[in-house]
LOLONU-648347 format. One record per atom (N, C-alpha, C): x, y, z. Coordinates in pm, 1 decimal, padded with zeros to 6 digits. Example, Ala and Ser with C-alpha at 12.3 -4.5 7.8 and 13.67 -1.06 7.14 Angstrom:
<atoms>
ATOM      east     north        up
ATOM   01319.0  -00569.0   00780.0
ATOM   01230.0  -00450.0   00780.0
ATOM   01320.0  -00330.0   00780.0
ATOM   01285.0  -00225.0   00708.0
ATOM   01367.0  -00106.0   00714.0
ATOM   01290.0   00003.0   00787.0
</atoms>
This chain:
<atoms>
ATOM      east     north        up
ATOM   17789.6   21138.0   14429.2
ATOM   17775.6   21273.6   14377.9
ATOM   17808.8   21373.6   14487.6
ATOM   17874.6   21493.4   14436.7
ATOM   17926.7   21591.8   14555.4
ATOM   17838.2   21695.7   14491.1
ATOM   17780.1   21774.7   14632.1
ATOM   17696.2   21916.4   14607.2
ATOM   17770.9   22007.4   14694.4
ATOM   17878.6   22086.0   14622.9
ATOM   17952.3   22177.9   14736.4
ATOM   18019.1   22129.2   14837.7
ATOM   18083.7   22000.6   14751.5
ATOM   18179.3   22008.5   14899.1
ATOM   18091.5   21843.6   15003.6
ATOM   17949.9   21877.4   14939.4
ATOM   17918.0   21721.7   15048.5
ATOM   17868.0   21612.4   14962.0
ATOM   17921.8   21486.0   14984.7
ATOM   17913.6   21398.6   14931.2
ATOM   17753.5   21346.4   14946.5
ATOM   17655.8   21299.3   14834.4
ATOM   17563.0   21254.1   14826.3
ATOM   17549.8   21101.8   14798.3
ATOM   17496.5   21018.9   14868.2
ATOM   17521.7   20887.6   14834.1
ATOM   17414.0   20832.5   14757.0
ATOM   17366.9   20709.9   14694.3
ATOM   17287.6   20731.1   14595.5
ATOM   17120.6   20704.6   14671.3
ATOM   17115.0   20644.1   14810.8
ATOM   16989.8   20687.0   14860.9
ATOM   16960.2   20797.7   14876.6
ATOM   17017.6   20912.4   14911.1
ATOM   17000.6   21060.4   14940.7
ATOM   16957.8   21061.4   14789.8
ATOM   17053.6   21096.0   14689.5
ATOM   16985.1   21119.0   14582.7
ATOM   16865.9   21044.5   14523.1
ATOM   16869.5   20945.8   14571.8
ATOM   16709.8   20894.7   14531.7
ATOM   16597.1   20979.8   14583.9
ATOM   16650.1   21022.1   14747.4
ATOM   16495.9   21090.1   14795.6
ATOM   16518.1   21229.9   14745.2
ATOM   16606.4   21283.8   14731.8
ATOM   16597.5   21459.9   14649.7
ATOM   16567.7   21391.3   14526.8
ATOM   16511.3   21348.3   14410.1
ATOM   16450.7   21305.1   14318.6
ATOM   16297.9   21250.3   14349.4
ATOM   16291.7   21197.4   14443.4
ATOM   16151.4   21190.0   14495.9
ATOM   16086.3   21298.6   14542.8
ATOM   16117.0   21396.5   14627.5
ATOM   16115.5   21499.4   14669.6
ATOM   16063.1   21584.1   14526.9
ATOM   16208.3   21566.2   14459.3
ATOM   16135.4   21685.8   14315.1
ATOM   15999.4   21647.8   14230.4
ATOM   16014.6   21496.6   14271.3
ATOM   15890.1   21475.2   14163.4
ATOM   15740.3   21504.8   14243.6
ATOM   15763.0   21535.3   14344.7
ATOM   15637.4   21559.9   14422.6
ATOM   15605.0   21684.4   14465.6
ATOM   15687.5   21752.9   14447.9
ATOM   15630.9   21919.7   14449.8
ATOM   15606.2   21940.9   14338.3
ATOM   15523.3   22073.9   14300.1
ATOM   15473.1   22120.4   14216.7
ATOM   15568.1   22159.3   14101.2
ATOM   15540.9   22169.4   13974.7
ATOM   15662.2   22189.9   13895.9
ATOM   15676.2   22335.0   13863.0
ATOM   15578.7   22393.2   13943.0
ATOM   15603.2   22550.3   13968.4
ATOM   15699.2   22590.9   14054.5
ATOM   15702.2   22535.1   14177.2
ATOM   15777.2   22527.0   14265.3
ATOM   15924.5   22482.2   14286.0
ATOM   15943.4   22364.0   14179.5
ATOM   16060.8   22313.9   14161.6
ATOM   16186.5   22384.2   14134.3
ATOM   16141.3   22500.8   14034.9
ATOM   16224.9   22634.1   14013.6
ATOM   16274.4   22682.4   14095.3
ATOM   16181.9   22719.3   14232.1
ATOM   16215.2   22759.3   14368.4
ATOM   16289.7   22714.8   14458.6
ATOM   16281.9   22643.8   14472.9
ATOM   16325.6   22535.0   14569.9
ATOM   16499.5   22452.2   14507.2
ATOM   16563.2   22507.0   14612.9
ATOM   16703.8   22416.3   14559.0
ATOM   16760.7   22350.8   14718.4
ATOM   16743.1   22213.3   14687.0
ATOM   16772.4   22133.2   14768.7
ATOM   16943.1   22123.3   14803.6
ATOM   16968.2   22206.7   14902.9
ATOM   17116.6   22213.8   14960.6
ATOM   17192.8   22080.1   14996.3
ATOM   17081.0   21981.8   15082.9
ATOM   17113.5   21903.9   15157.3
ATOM   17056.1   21762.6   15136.5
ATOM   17080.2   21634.2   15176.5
ATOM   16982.0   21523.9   15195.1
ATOM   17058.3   21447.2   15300.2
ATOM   16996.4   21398.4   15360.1
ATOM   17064.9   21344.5   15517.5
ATOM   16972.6   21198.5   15545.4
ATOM   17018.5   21076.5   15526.8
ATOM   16934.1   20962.3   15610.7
ATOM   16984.4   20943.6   15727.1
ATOM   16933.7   20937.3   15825.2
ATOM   16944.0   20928.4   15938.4
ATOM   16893.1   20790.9   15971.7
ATOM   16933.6   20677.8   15959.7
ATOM   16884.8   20561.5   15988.4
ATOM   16831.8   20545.8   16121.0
ATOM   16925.2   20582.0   16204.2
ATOM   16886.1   20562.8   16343.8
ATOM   16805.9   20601.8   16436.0
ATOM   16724.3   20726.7   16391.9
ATOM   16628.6   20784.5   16427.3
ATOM   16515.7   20748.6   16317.2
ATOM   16537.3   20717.7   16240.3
ATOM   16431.6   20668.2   16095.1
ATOM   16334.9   20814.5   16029.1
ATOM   16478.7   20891.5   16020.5
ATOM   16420.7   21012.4   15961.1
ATOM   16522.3   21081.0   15860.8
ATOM   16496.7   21172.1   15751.3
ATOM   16582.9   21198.9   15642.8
ATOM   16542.1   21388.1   15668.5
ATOM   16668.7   21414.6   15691.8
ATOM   16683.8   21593.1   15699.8
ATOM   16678.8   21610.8   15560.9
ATOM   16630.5   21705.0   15544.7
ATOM   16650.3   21808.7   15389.5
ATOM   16708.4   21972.9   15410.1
ATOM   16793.6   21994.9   15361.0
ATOM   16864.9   22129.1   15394.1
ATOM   16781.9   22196.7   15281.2
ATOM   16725.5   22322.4   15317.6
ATOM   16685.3   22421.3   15130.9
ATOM   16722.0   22496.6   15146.5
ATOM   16738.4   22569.8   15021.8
ATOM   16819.4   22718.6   15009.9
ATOM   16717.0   22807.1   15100.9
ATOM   16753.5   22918.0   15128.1
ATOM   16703.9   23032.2   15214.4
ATOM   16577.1   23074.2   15097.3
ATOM   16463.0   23083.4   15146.3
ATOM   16355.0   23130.7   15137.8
ATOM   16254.1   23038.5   15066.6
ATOM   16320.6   22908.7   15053.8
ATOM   16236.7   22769.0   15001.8
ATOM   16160.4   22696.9   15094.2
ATOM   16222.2   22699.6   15260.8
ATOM   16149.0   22650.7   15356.5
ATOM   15971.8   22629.0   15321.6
ATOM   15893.0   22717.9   15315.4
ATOM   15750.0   22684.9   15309.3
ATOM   15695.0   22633.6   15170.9
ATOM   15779.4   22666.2   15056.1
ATOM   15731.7   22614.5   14917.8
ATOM   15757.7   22429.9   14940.7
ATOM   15859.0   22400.7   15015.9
ATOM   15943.6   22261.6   15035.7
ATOM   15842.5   22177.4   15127.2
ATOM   15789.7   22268.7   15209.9
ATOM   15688.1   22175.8   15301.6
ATOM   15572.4   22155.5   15256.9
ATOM   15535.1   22277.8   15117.8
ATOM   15397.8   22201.9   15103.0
ATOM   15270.0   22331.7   15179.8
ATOM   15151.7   22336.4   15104.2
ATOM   15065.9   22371.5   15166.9
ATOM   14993.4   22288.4   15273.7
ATOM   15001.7   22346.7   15392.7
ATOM   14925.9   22270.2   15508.7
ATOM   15067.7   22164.6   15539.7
ATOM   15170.1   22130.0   15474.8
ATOM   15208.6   22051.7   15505.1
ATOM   15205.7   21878.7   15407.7
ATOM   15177.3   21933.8   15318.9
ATOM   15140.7   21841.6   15199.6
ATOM   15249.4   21749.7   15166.4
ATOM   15352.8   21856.3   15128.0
ATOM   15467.5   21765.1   15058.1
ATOM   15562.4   21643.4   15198.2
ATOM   15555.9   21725.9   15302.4
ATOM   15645.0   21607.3   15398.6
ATOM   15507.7   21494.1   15407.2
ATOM   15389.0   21528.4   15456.0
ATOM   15313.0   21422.8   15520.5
ATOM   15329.6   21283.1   15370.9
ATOM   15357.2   21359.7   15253.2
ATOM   15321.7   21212.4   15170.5
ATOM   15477.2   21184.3   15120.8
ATOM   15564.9   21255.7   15119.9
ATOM   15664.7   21182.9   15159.2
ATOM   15682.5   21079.2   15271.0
ATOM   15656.6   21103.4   15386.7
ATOM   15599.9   21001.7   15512.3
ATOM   15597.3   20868.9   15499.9
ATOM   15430.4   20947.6   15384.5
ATOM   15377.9   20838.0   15354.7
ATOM   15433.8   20701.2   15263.3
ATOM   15482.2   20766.5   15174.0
ATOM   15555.7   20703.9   15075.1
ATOM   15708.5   20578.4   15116.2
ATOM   15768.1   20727.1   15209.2
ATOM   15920.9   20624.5   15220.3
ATOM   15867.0   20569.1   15377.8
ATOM   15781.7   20588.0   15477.6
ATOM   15737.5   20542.2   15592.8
ATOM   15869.2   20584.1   15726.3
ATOM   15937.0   20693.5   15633.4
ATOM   16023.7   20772.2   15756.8
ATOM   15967.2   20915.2   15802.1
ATOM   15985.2   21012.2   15905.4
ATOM   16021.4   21114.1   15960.4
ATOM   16084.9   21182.9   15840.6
ATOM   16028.6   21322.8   15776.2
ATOM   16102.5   21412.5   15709.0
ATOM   16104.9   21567.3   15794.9
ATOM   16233.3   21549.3   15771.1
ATOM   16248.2   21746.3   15864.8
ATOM   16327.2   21793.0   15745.3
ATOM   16289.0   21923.3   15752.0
ATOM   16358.4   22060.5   15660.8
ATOM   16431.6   22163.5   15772.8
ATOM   16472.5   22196.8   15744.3
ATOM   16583.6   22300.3   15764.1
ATOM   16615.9   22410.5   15652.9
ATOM   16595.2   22550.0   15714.4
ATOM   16622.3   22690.7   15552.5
ATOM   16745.3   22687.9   15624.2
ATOM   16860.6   22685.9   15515.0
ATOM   16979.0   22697.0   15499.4
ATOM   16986.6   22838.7   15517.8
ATOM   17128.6   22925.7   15597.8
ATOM   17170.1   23045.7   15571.0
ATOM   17334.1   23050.4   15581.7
ATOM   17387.7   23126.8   15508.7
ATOM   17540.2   23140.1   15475.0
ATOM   17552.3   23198.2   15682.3
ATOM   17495.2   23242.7   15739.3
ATOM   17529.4   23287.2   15835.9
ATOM   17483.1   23200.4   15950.8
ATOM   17623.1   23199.7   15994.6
ATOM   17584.0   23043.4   16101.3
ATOM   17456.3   23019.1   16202.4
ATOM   17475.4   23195.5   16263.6
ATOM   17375.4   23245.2   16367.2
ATOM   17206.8   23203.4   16316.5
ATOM   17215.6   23255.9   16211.3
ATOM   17082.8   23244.4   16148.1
ATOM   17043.7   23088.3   16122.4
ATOM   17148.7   22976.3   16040.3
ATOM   17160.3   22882.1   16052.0
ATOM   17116.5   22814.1   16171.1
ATOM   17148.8   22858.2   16256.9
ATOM   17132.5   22778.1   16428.2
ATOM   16988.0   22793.0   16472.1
ATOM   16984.4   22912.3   16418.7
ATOM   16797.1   22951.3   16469.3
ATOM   16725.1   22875.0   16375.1
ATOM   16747.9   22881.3   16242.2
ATOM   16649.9   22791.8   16175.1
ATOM   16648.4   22658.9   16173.9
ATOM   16774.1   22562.6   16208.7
ATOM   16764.5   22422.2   16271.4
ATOM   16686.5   22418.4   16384.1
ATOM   16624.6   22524.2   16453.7
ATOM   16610.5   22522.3   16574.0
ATOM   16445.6   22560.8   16605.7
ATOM   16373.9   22572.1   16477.7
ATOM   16226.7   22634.7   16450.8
ATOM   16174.1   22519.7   16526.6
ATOM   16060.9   22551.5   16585.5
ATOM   15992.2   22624.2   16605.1
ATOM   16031.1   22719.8   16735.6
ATOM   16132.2   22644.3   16838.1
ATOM   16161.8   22708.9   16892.7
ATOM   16212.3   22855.9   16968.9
ATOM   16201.1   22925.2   17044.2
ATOM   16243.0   23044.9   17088.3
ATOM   16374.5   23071.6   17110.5
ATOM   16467.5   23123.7   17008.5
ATOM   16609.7   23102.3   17022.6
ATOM   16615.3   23233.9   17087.4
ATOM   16664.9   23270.6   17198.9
ATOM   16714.5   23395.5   17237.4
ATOM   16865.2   23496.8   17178.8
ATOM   16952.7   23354.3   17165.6
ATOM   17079.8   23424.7   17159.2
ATOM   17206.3   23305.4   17063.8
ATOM   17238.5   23342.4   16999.3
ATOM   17351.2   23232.0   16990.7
ATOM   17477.6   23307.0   16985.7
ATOM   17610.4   23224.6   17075.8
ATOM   17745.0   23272.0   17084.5
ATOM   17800.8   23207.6   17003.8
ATOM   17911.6   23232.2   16884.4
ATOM   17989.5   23130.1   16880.5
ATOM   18142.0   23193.7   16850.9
ATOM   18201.1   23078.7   16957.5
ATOM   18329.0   23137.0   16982.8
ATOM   18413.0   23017.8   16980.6
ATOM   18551.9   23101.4   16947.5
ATOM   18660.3   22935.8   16908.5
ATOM   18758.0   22936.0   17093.7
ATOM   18771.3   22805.2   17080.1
ATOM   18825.1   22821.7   17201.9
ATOM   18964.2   22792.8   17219.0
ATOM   19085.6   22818.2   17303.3
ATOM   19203.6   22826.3   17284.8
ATOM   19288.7   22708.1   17198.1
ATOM   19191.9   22582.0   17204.0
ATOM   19254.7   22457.7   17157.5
ATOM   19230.7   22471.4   17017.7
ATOM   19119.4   22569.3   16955.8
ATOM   19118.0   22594.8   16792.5
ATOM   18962.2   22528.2   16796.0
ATOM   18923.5   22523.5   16863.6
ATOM   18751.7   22454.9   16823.2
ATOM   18663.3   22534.7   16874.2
ATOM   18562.2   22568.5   16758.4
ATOM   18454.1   22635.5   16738.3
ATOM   18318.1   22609.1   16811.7
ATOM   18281.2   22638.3   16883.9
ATOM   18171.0   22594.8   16955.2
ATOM   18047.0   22670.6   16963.1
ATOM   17926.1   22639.2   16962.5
ATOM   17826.2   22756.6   16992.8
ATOM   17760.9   22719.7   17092.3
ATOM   17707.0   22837.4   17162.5
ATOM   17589.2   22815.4   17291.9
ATOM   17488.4   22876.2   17233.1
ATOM   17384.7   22815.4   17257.2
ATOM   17250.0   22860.8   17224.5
ATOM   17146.6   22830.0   17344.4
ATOM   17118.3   23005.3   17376.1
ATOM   17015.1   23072.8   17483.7
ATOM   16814.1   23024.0   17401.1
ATOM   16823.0   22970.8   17504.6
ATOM   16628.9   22918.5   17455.6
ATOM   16539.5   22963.6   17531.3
ATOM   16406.8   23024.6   17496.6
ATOM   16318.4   23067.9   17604.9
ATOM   16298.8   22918.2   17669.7
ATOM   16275.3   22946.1   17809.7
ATOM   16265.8   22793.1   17864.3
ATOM   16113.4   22720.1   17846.0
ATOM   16029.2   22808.6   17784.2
ATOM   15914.8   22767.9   17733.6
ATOM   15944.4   22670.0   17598.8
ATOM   16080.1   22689.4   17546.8
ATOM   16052.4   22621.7   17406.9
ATOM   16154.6   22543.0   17434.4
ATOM   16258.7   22507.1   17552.6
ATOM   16333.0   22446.6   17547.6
ATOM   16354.9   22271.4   17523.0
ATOM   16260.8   22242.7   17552.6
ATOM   16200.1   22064.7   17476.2
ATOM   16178.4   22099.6   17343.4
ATOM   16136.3   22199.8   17309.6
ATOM   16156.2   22187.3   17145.0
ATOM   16236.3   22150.0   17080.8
ATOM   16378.0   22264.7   17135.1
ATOM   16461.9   22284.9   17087.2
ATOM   16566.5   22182.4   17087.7
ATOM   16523.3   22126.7   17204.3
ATOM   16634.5   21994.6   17256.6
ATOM   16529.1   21847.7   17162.3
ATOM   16458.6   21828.5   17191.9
ATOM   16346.2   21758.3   17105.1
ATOM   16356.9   21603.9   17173.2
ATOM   16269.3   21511.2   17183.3
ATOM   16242.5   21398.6   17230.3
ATOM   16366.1   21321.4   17208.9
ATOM   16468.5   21274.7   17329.8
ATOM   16569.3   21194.2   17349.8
ATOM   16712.8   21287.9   17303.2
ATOM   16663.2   21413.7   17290.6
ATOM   16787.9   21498.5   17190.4
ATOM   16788.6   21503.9   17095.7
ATOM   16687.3   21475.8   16985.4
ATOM   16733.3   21390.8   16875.6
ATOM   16690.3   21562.1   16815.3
ATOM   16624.0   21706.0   16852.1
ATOM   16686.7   21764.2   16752.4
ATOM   16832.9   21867.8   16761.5
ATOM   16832.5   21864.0   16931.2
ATOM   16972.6   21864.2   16930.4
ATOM   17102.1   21852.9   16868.4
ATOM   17069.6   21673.1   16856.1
ATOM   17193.4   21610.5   16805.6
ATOM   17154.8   21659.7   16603.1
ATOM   17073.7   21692.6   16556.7
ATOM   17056.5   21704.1   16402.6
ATOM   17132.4   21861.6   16438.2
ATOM   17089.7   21922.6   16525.5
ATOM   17185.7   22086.2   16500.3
ATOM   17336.6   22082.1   16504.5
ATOM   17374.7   21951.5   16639.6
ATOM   17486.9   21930.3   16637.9
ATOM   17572.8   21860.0   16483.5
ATOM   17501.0   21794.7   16464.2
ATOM   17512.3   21733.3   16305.3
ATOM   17544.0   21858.3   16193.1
ATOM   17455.2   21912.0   16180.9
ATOM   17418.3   22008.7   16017.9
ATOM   17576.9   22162.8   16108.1
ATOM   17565.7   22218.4   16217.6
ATOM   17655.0   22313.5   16245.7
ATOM   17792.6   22228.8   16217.8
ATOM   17822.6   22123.1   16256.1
ATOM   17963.6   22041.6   16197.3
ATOM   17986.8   22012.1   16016.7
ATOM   17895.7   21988.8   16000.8
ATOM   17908.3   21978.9   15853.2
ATOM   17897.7   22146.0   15767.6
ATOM   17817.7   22239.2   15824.2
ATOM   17832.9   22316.6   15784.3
ATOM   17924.7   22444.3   15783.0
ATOM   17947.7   22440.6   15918.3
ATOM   18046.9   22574.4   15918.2
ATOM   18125.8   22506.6   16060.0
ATOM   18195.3   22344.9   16065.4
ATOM   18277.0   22301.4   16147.0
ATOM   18252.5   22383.0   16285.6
ATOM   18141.5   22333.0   16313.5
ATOM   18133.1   22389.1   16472.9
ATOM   18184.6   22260.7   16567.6
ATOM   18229.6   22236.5   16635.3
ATOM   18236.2   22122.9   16702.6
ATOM   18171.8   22087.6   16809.6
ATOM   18064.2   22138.0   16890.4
ATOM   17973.2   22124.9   16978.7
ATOM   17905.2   22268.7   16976.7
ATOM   17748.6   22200.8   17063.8
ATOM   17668.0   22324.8   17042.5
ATOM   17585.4   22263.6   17195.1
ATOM   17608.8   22383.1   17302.0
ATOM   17515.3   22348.1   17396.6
ATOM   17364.1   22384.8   17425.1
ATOM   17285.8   22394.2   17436.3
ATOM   17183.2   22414.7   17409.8
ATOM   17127.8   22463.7   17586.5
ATOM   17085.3   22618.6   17588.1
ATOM   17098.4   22631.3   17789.2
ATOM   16934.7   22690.7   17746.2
</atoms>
């Protein structure tokens, strides 16, 4: 199945169907699942949501990821989707202190961004082994073809 352009394979769509059946069916209205990502190798599944679904998607207190967790026994991260890359970069990048993001193409035709971090949040932002690094580096390529993103 394709959602805009990205191909969904049928585990992804299994967990955005799990996902729907476990939020509230008030909420379900709200909430439009952009994205689904397994990440085998880290043993965690990204969820992209439309812009302003972020906190309905997580759940009060955190409800809906912890029993997802529970259920598939992986790591769930969200991400609020924005048409604007900048904004995009900061919200892959929560909780963290994003100061600044550049993004500029460089003479060879590739798009790159730097992203300025308070150095208080900079393990956040970079996250245990890189790994949320490499998910920004991930979701900015798929989304608006960035081809690297340094993180200072």
């Amino acid at each position: 199945m394709s959602k805009g352009g990205i191909k969904l394979t049928d585990v992804e769509m299994k967990y955005i169907n799990l996902f729907q059946d476990i939020t509230e069916p008030t909420a379900r209205e709200r909430i439009s699942v952009k994205d689904c990502i397994v990440d085998e190798e880290q043993g965690r599944v990204i969820f992209v949501v439309n812009e302003g679904g972020l906190g309905i998607a997580i759940g009060k207190g955190g409800r809906n990821i912890r029993l997802l967790e529970k259920m598939t026994g992986k790591k769930w991260e969200m991400v609020e989707y924005s048409e604007d890359p900048v904004k995009f970069i900061k919200n892959a990048l929560k909780p963290a202190d994003v100061k600044e993001v550049r993004i500029t193409e460089r003479p060879d035709g590739k798009t790159i961004a730097v992203v300025t971090v308070d150095p208080k949040t900079k393990g956040v932002a970079i996250g245990k082994n890189g790994k949320n690094a490499e998910r920004l580096r991930m979701l900015a390529k798929r989304y608006f073809q960035i081809q690297n993103v340094s993180i200072l």
